[in-house]
BAMI-443894 format. One record per residue: x, y, z of N, C-alpha, C, O in turn. Coordinates in steps of 0.1 Angstrom, whole numbers. Atoms other than C-alpha are relative to their C-alpha. Layout:
BEGIN
    n.c1    n.c2    n.c3   ca.c1   ca.c2   ca.c3    c.c1    c.c2    c.c3    o.c1    o.c2    o.c3
       X       Y       Z       X       Y       Z       X       Y       Z       X       Y       Z
...
***
This chain:
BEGIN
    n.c1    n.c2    n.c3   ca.c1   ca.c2   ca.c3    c.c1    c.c2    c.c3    o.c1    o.c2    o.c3
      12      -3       6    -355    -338    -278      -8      11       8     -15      19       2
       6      -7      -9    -369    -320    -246       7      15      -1       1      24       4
      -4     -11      -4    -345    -293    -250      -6       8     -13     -10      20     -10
       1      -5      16    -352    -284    -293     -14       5       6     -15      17       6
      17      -6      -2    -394    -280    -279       3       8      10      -8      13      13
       3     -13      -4    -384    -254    -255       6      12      -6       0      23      -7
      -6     -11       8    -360    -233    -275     -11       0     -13     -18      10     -14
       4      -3      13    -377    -241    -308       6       8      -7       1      19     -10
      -5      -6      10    -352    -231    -330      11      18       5      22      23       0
      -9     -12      -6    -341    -196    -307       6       1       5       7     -10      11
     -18      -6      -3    -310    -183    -296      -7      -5      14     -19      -3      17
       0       4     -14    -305    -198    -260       5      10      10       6       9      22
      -8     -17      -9    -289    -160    -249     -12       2       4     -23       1      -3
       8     -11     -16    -307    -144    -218       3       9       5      14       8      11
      -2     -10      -3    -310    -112    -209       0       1      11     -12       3      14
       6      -2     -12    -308    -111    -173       0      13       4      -8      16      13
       5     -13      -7    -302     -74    -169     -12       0      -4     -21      -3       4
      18      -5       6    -334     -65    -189     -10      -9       8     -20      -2      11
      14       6      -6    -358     -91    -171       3       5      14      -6      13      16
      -5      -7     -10    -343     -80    -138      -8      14       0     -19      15       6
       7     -12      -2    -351     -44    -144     -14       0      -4     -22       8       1
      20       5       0    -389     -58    -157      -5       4      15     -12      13      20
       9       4     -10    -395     -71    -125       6       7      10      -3       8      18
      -8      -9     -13    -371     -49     -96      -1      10      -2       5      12     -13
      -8     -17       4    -369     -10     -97      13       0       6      16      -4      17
     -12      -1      -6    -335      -3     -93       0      11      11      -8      20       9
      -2      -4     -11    -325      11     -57      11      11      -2      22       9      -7
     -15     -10      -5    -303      41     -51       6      -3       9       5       6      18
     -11      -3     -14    -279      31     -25      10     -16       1       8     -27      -2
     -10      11       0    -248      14     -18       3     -13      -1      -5     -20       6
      -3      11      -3    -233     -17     -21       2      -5      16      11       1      22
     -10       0     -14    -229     -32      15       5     -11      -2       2     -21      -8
      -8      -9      -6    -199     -30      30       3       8     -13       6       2     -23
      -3      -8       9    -195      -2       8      15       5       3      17       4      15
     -15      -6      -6    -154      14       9      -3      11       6       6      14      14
      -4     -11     -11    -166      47      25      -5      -2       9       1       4      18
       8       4     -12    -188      35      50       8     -13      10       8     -14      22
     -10       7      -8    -163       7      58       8       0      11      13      11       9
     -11      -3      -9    -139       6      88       7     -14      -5       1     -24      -3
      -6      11      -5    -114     -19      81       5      -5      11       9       4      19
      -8      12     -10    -102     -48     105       7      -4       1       7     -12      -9
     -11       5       0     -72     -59     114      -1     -14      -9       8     -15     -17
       2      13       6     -87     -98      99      -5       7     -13      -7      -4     -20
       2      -2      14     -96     -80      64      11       5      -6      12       5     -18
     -12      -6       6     -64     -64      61      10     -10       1      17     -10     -10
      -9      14       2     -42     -95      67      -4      -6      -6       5     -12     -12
       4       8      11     -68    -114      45      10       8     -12      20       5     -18
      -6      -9      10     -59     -88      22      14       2      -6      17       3     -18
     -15       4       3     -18     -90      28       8     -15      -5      17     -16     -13
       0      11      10     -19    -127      20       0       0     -13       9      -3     -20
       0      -1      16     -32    -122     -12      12       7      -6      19       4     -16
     -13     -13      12      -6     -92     -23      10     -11       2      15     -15      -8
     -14      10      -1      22    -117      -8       2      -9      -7      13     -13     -10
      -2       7       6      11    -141     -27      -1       1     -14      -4      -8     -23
       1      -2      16      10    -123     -59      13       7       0      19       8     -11
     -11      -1       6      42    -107     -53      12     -12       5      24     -10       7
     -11      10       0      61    -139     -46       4     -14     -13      13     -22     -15
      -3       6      12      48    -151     -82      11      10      -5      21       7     -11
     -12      -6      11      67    -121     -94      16      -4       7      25      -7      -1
     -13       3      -7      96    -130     -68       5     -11      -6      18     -12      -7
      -4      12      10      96    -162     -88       3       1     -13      10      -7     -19
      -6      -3      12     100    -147    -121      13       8       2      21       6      -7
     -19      -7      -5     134    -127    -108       6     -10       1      17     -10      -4
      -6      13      -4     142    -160     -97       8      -5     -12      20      -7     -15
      -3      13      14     142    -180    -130       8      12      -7      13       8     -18
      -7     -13      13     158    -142    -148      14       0       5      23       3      -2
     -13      -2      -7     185    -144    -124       5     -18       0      17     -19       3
      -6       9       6     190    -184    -133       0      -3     -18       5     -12     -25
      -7      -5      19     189    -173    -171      12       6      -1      20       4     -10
     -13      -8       0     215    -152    -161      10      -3       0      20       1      -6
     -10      10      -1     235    -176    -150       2      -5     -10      12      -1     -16
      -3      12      10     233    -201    -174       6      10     -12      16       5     -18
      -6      -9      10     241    -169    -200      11      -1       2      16     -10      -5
     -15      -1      -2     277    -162    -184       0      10       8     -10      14      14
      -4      -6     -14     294    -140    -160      -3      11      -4      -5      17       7
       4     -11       0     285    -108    -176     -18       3       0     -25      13       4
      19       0      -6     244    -114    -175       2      -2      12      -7       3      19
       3       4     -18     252    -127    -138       4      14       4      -4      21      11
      -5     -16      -3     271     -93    -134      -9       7       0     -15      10      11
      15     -10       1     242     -71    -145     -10      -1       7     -17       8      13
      12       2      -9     219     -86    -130       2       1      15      -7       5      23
       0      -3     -15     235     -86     -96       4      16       2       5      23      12
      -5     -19      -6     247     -48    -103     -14       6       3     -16      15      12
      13      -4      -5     207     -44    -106      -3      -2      15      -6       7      23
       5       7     -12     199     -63     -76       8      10      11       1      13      20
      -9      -9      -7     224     -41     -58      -4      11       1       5      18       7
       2     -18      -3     209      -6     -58      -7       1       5     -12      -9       9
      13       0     -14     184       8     -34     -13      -7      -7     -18     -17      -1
      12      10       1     152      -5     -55       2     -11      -2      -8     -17       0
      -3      14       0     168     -39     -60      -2      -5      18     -10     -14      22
       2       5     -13     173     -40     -22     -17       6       9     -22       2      19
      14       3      -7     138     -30     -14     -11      -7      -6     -22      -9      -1
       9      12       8     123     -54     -40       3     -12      10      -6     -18      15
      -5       7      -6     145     -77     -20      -5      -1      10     -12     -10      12
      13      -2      -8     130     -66       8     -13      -5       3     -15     -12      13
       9       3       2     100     -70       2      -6     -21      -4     -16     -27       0
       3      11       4     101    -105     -13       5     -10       9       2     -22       8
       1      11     -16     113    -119      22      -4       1       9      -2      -6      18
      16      -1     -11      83    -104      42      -9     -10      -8     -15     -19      -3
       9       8       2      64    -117      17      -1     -15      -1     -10     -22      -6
      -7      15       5      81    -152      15      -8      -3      17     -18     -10      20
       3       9     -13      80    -153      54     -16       3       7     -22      -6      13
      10      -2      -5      47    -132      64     -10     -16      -8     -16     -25      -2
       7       9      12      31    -156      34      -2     -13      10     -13     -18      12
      -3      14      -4      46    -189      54      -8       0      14     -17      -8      18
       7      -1     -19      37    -178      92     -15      -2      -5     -21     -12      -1
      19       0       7      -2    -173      73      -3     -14      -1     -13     -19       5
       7       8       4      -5    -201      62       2     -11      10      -3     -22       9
       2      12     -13       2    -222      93     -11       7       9     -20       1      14
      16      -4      -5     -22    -198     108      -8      -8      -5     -16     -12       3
      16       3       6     -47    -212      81       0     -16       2     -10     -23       4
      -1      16      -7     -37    -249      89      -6       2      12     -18      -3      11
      10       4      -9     -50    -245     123     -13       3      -1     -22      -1       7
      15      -3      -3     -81    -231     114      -7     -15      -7     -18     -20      -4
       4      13       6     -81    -264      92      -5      -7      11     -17     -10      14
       4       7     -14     -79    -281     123     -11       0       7     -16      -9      14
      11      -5     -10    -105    -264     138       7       5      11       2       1      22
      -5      -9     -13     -83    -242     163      -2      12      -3      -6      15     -15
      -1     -16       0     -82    -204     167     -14       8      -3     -14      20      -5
      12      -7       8    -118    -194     157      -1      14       4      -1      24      -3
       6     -11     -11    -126    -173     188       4      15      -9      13      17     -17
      -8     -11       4    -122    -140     180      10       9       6      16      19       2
     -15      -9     -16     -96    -126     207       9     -13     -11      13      -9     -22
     -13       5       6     -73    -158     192       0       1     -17       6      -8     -23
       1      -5      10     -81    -144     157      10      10      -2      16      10     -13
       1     -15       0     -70    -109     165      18      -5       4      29      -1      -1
     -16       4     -10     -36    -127     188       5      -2     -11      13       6     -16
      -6      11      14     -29    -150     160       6       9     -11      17       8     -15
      -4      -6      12     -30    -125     133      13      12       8      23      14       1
      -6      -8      -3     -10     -99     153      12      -5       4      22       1       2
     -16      10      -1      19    -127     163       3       0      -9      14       5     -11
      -4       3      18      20    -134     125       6      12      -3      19      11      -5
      -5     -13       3      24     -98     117      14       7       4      22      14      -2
     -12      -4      -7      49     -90     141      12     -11       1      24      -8       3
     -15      12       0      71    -124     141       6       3     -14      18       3     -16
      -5       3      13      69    -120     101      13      16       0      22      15      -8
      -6     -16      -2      87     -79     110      12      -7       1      21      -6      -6
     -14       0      -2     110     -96     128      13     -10      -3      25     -10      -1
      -6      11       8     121    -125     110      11       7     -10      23       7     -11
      -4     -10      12     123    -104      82      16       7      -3      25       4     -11
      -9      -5      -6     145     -80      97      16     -10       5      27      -4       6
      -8       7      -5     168    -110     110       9      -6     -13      21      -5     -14
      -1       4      15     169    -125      74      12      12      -7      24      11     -11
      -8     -13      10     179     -88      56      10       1      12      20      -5       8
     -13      -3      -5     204     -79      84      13     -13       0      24     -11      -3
     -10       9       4     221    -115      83       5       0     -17      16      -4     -20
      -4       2      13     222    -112      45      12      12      -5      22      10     -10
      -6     -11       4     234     -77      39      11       3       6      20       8       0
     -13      -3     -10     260     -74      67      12     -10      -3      22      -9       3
***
């Protein structure tokens, strides 16, 4: 009942740009952190590699299930699909989808300790993210050379 006596019958849509520019003059100037005025940081660009890794490890998951369609097809979809998988963009897709498998994994035990409450400081921020970075290189690297050779 309390709500019909404040609408009384009118559209419940609200303009918030228009009352906004009523009552604020709009400002000329940037958003802050704006992208040109920015410097990135080693901690916004690893936030930032997380996410990509974990958006290309959904696509790494759809190769997954195309390449067990393939299968279940027969030996000439298994064929194709591994003659794809076999050319230089297959092997740098490939590539790719076991930095992001393992950078992705090392990350997120980083992000467990912060669960914990470990690493805040910023020196074991900067360590942490730079072990991650560089173990995930060489993992990587350990991974693709055991596989391919």
């Amino acid at each position: 009942m309390a709500a019909a006596s404040i609408f009384n019958g009118r559209s419940t849509h609200i303009n918030f740009t228009y009352r906004l520019q009523q009552k604020m003059p709009i400002k000329q100037r940037p958003v802050s952190p704006h992208i040109q005025i920015y410097r990135p940081q080693l901690t916004s660009l690893l936030s930032i590699l997380h996410r990509a890794t974990g958006l290309f490890l959904v696509l790494g998951l759809i190769v997954i299930c195309s390449w067990l369609v393939c299968v279940a097809l027969g030996e000439e979809s298994f064929q194709l699909f591994n003659s794809i998988g076999s050319t230089l963009v297959g092997k740098i897709l490939s590539l790719g989808l076991v930095f992001s498998l393992v950078y992705h994994s090392f990350n997120g035990i980083r992000h467990l300790a912060w669960d914990f409450g470990y690493g805040f400081e910023l020196k074991s921020v900067y360590l942490s993210g730079g072990i991650v970075f560089l173990l995930s290189i060489v993992v990587t690297l350990l991974i693709v050379v055991r596989a391919w050779l």
